[in-house]
Backbone as a ProteinNet text record, in pm:
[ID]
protein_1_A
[PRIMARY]
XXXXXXXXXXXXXXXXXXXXXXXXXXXXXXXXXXXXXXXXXXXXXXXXXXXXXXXXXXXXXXXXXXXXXXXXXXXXXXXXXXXXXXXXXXXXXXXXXXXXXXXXXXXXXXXXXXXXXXXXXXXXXXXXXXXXX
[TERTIARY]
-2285	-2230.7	-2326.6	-2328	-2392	-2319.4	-2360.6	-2265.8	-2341.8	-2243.2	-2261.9	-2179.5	-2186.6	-2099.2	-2118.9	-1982.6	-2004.6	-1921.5	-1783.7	-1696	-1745.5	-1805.9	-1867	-1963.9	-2082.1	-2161.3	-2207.2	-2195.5	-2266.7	-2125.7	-2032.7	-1921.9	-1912	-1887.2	-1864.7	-1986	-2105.3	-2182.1	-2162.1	-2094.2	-2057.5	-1943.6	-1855.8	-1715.9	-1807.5	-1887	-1977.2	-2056.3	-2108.8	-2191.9	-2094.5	-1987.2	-1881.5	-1811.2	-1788.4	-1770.4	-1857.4	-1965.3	-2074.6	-2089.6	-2064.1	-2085.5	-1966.2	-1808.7	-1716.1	-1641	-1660.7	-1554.9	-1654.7	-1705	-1799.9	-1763.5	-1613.7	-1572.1	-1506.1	-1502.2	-1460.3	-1611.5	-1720.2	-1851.5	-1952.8	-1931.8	-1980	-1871	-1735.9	-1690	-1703.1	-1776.3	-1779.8	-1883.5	-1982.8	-2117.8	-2196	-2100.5	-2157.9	-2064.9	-1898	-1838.6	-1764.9	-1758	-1652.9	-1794	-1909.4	-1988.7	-2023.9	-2079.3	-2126.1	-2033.1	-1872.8	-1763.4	-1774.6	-1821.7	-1746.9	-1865.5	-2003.6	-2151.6	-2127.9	-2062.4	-1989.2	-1896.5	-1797.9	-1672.8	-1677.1	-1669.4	-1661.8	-1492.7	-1471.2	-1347.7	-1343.5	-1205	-1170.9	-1196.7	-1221	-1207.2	-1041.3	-1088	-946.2	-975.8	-886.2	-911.9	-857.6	-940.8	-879.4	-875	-801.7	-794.8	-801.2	-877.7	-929.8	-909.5	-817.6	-836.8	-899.1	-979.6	-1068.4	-1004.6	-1068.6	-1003.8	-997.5	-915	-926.9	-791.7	-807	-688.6	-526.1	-458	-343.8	-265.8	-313.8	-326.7	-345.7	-479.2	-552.7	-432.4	-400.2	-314.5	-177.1	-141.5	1.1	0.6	-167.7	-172.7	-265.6	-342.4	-368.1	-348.6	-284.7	-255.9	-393.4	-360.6	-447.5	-600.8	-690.3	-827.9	-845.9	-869.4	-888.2	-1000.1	-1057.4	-1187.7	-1089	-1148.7	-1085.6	-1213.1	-1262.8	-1313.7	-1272.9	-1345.2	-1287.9	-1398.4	-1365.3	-1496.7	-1491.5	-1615.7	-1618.5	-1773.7	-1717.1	-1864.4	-1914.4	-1841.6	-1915.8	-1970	-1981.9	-2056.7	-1913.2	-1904.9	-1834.5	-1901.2	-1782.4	-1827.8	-1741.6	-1776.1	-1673.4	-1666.2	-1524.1	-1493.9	-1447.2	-1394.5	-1331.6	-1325.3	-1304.8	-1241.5	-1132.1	-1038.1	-937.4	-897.7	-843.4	-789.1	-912.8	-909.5	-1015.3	-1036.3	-924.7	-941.9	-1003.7	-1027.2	-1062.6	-1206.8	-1242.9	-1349.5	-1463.4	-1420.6	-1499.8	-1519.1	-1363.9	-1423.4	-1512.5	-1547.9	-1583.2	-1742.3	-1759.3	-1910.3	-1987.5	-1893.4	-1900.8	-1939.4	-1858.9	-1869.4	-1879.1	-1926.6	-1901.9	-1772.1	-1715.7	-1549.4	-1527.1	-1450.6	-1393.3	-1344.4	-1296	-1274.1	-1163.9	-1056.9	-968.7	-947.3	-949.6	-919.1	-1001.5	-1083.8	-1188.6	-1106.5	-1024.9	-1012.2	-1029.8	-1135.9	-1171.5	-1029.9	-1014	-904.5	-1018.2	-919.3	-936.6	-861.7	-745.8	-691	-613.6	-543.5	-465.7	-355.3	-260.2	-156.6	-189.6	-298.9	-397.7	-397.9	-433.1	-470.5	-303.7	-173.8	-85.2	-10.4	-41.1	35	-30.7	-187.6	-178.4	-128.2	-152.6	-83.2	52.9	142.9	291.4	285.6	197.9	218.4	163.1	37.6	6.4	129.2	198.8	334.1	405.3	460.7	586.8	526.8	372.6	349	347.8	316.7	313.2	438.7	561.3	666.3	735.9	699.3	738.6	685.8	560.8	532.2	577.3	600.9	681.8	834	899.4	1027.2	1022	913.8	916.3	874.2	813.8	765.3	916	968.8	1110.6	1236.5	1261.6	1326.9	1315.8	1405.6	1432.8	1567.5	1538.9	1670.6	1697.9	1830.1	1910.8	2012.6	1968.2	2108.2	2185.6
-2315.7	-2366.2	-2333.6	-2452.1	-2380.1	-2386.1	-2276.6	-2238.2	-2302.7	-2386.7	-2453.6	-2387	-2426.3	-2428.3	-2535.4	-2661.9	-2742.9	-2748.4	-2681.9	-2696.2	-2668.6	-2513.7	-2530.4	-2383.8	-2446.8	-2307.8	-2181.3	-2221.6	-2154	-2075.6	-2070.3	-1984.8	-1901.7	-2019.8	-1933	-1761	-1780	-1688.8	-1578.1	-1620.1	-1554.4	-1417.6	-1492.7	-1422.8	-1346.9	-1360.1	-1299	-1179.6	-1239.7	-1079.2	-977.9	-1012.2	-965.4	-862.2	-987.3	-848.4	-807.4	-797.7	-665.5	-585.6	-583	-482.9	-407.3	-426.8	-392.1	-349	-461	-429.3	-470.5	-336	-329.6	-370.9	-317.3	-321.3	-514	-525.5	-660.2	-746.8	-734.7	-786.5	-767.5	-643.1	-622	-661.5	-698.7	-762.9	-881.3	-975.2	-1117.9	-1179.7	-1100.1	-1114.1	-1073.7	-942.5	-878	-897.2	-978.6	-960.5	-1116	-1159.5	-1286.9	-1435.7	-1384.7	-1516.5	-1510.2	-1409.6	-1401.3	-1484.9	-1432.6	-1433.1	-1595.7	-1643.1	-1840.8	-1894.7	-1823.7	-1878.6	-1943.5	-1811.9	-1840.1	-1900.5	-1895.3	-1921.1	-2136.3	-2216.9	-2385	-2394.3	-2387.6	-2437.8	-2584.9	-2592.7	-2747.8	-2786.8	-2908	-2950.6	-2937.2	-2888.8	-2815.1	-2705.2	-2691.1	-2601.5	-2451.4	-2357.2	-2206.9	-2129.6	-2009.9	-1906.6	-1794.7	-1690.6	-1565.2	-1446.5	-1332.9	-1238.9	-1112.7	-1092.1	-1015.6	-824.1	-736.5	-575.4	-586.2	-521.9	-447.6	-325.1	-230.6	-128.5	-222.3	-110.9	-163.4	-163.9	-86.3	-69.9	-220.4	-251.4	-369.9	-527.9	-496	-631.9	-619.6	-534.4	-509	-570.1	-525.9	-527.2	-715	-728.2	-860.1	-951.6	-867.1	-1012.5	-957.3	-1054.2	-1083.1	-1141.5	-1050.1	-1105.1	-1187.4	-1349.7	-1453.8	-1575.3	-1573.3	-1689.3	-1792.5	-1885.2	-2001.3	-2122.4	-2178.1	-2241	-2378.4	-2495	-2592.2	-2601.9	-2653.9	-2689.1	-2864.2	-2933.6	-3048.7	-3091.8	-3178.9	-3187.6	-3069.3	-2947.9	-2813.2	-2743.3	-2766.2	-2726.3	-2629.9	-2479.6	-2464.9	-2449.1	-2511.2	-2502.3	-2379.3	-2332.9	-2189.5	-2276.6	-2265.3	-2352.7	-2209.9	-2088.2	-2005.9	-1875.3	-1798.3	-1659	-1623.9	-1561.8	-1549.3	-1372.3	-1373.6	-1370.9	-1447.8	-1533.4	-1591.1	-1490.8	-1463	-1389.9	-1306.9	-1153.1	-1071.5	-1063.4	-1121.5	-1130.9	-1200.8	-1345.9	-1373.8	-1280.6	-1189.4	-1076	-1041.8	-971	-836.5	-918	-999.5	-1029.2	-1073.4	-1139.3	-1164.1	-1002.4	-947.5	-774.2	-684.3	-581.8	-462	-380.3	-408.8	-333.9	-192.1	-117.6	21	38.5	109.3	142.7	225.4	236.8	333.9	374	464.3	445.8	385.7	310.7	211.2	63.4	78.2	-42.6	-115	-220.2	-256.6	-327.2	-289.1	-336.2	-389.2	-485.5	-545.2	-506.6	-501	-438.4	-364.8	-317.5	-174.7	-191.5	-312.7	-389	-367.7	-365.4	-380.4	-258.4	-152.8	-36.9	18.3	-16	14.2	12	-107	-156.9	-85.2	-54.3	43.5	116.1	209	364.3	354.5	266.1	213.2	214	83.7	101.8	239.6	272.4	379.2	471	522.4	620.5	583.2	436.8	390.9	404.6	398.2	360.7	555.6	599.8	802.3	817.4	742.7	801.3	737.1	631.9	584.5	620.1	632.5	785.7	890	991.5	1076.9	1085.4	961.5	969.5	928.5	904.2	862.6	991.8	1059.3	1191.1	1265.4	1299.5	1329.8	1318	1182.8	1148.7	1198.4	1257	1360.7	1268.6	1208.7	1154.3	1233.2	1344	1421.6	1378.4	1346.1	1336.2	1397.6
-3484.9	-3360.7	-3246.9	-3126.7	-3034.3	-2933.5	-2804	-2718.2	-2613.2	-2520.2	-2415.3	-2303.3	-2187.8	-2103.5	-2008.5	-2027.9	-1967.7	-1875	-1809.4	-1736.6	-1571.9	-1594.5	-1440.4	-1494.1	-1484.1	-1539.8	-1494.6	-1336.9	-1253	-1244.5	-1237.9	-1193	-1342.6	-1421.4	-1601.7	-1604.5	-1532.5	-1540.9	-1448.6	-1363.7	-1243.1	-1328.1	-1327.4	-1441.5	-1583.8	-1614.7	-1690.6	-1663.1	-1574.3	-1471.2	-1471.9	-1448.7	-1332	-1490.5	-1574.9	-1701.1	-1731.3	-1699	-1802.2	-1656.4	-1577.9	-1478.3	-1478.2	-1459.2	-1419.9	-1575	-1688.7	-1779.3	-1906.8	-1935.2	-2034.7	-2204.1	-2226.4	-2311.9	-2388.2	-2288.1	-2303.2	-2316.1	-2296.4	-2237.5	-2400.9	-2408.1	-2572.8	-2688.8	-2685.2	-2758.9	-2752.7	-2701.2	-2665.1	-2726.6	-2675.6	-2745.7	-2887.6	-2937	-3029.5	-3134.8	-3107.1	-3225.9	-3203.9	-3064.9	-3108.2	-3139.2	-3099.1	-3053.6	-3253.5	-3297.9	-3406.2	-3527	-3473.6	-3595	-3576.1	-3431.1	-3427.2	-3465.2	-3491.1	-3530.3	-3679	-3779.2	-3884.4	-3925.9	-3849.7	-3881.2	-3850.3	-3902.9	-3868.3	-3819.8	-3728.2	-3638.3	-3646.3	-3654.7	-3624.6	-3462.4	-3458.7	-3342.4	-3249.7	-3112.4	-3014	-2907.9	-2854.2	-2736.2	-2829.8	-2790.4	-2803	-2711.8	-2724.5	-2624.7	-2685.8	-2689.3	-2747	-2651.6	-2660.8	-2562.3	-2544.4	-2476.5	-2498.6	-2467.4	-2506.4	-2469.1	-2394.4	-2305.8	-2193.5	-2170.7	-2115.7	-2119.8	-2057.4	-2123	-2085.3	-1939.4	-1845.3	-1722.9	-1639.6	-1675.8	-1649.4	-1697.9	-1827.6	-1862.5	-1763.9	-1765.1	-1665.3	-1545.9	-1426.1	-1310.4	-1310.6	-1313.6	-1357.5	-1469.1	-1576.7	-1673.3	-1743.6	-1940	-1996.3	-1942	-1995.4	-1953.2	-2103.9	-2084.3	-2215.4	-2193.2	-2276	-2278.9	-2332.9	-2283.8	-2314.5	-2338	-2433.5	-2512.5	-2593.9	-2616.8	-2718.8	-2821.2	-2906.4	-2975.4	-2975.2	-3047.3	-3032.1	-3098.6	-3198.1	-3306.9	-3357.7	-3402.2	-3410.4	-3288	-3184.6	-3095.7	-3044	-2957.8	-2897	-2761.6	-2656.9	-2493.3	-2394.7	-2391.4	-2321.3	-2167.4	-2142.8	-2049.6	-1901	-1961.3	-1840	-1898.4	-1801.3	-1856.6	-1761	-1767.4	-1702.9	-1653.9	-1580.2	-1494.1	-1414.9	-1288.6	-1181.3	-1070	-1019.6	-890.7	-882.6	-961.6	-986.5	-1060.2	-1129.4	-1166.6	-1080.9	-989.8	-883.3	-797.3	-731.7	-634.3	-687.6	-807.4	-867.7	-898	-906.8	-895.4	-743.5	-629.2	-523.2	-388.9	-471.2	-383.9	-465.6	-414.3	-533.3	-492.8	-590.2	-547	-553.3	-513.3	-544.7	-677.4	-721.9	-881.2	-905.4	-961.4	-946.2	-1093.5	-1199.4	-1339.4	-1407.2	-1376.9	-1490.4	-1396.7	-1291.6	-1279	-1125.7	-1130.6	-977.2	-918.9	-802.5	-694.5	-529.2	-508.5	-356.1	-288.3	-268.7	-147.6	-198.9	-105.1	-102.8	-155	-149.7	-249.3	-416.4	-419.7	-587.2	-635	-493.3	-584.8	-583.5	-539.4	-495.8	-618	-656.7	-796	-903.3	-936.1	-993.6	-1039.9	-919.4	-939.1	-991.9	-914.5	-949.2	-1119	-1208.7	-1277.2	-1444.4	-1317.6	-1396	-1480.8	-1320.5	-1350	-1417.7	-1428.4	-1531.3	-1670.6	-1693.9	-1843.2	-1919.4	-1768.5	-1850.7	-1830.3	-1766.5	-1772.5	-1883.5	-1914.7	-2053.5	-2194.6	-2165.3	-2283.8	-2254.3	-2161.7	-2169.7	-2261.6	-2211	-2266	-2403.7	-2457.6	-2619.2	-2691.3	-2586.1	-2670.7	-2685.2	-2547.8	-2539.2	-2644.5	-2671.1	-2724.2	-2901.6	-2911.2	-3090.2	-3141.1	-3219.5	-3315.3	-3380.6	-3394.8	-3456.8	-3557.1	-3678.4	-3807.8	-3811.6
[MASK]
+++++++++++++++++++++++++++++++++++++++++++++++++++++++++++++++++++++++++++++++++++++++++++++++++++++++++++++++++++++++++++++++++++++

């Protein structure tokens, strides 16, 4: 297969930068394990959506980070990566960082923290919790 990008390229690279600077983990899974597996792998012709790592912090406060791709004659064309907002900031400015995770405003880093606490207070209570026969 070969990899194109025909939807809008100059931005697709943009959202690219933006993961190998900010979200490393997602950036070396793309390249080193999903591009290789679709080199091999002959897909039918169709649109896909593949989601890439990222902590669970990150999926809560923005949502799944997902490439989105079709193929067509064998060829695949990587059309987006998703979340938009965040990844254009994050190559447009260099953002602040809170946890491993870049925020724009103070609403961003707000929700964070918010959901930081619910996810240790929800491991807490699983550690807590003893089922007694």
């Amino acid at each position: 297969m070969i990899f194109n990008t025909i939807y809008d390229e100059n931005l697709f690279r943009k959202k690219e930068k933006a993961l190998k600077r900010y979200f490393k983990k997602s950036h070396k899974y793309l390249h080193f394990k999903l591009i290789p597996t679709l080199n091999k792998n002959n897909k039918k012709d169709g649109y896909y959506e593949v989601a890439l790592p990222t902590s669970e912090l990150f999926e809560k406060v923005y949502g799944k980070m997902v490439l989105k791709f079709y193929v067509k004659d064998d060829k695949a064309y990587f059309e987006d990566i998703l979340p938009d907002g965040i990844l254009t900031l994050c190559y447009e400015k260099s953002l602040p960082i809170y946890k491993g995770i870049p925020y724009y405003t103070t609403k961003d880093l707000k929700k964070i923290k918010i959901m930081e606490k619910l996810i240790w207070q929800i491991l807490n209570m699983k550690k807590n919790t003893v089922k007694e026969f």
